[in-house]
C-alpha positions as CSV (number, residue, x, y, z in Angstrom):
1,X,56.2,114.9,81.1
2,X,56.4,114.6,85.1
3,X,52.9,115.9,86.5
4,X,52.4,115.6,90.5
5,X,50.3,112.6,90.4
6,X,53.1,110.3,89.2
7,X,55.4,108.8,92.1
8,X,59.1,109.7,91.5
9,X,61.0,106.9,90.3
10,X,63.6,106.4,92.8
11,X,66.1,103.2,92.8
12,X,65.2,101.5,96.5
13,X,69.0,101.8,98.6
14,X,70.8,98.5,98.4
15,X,71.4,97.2,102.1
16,X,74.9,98.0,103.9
17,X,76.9,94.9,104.9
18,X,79.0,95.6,107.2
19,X,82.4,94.5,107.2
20,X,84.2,92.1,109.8
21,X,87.9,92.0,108.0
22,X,89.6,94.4,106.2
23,X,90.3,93.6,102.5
24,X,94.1,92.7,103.1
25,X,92.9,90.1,106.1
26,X,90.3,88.5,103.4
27,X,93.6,87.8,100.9
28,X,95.6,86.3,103.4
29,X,95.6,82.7,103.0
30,X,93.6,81.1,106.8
31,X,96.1,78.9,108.8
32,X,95.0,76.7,111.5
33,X,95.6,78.2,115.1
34,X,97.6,81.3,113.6
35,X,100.6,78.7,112.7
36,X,103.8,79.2,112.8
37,X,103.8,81.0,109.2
38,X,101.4,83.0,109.5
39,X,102.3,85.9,108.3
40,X,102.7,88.8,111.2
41,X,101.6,92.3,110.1
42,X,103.5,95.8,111.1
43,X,101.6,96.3,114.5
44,X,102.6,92.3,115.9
45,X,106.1,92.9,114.3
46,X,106.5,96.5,116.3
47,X,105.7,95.1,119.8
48,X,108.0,91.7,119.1
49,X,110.9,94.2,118.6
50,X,109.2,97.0,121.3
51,X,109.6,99.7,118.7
52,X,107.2,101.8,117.1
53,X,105.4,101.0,113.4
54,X,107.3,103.9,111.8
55,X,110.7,102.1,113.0
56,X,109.3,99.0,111.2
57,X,108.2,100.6,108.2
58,X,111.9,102.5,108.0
59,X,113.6,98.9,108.4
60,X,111.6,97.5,105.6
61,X,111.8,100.5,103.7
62,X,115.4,100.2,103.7
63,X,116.1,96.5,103.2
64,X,117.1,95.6,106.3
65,X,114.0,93.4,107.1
66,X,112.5,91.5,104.5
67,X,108.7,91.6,103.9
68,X,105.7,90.8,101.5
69,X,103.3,93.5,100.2
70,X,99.9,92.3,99.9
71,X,97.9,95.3,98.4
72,X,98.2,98.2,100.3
73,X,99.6,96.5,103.4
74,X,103.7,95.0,104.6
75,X,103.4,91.6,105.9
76,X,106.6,89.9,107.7
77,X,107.0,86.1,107.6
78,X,107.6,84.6,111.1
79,X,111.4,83.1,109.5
80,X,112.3,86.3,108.4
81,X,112.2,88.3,111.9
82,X,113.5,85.7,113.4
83,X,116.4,85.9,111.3
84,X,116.6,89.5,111.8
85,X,116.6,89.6,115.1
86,X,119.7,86.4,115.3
87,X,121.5,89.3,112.8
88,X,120.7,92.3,115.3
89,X,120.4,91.5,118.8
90,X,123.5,91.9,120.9
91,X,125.2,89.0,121.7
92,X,125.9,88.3,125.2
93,X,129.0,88.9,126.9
94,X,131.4,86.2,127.1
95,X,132.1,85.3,130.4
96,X,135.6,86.3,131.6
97,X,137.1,84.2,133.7
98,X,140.7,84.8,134.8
């Protein structure tokens, strides 16, 4: 029986960390100076191309650019773009010379 007298027996609140990397970020292997491998996430991927991230997600959605899903999130490894853009950029014009 509770009776007034008897202080209510409350768990004390655990203390909120606060978080300074999203879970996907705290997977992803650390590479020294960002390398050259790192692997480059929608946002960096959109402004190499200077398109949106729905236009990114759409191309990997599709096939057309290869990409890694680490939990919840698309990564793009740096070889890959590149190779993607050699397939789709224009290719100059050859000079004509008569």
């Amino acid at each position: 029986m509770i009776t007034e007298t008897d202080p209510p027996e409350v768990q004390p609140s655990q203390p909120v960390v606060e978080q300074t990397k999203d879970l996907v970020t705290r997977l992803l292997p650390e590479s020294e100076n960002g390398g050259r491998n790192r692997l480059l996430s929608v946002k960096e991927v959109a402004e190499q191309l200077g398109v949106c991230t729905a236009t990114v997600y759409r191309l990997c959605d599709c096939g057309e650019l290869p990409h890694l899903r680490v939990v919840h999130s698309i990564r793009i490894r740096p070889p890959d773009l590149e190779a993607f853009l050699a397939h789709h950029m224009p290719k100059p014009p050859r000079d004509r010379r008569f």
